[in-house]
C-alpha positions in Angstrom: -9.3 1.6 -0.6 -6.2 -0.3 -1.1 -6.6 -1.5 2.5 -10.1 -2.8 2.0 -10.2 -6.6 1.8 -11.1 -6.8 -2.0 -7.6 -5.4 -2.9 -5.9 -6.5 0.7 -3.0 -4.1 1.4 -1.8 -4.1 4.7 -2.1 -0.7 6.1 2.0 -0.4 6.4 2.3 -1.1 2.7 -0.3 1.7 2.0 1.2 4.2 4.5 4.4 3.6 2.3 3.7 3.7 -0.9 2.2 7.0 -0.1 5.1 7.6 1.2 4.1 8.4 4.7 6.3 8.0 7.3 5.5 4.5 9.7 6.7 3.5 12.6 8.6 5.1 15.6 11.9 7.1 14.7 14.0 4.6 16.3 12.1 1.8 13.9 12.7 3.9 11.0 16.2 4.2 11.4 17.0 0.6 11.7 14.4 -0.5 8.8 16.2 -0.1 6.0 14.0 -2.1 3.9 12.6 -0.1 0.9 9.4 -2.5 0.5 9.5 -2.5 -3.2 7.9 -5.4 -3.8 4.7 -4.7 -1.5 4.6 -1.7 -2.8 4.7 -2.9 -6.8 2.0 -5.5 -5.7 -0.1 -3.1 -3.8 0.6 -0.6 -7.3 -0.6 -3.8 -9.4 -3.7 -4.4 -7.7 -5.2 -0.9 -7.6 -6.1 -0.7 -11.2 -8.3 -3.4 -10.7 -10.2 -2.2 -7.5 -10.6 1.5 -9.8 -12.1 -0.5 -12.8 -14.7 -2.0 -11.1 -15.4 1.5 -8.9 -16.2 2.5 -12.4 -17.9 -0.8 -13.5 -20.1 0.0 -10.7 -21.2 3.7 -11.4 
């Protein structure tokens, strides 16, 4: 759900804060980049898509 356009995570983002592993191995080893803030915003706006999943039961 974090990928669905109401919250609007790009599918990378999600794969990472799940900490799944993205992109080839060679991509990996030079992205260093520990996408903190994608991942705090994508963590921000999840609350708000799970409130209204319960809004809506």
């Amino acid at each position: 759900m974090l990928t669905s356009e109401r919250v609007g995570v790009g599918c990378e983002v999600a794969e990472r804060v799940i900490a799944h592993l993205v992109g080839s191995a060679v991509s990996r080893v030079y992205d260093r980049n520990e996408y903190l803030r994608e991942k705090r915003a994508a963590l921000e706006a999840w609350p708000g898509e799970l409130a209204r999943v319960v809004r809506e039961s």
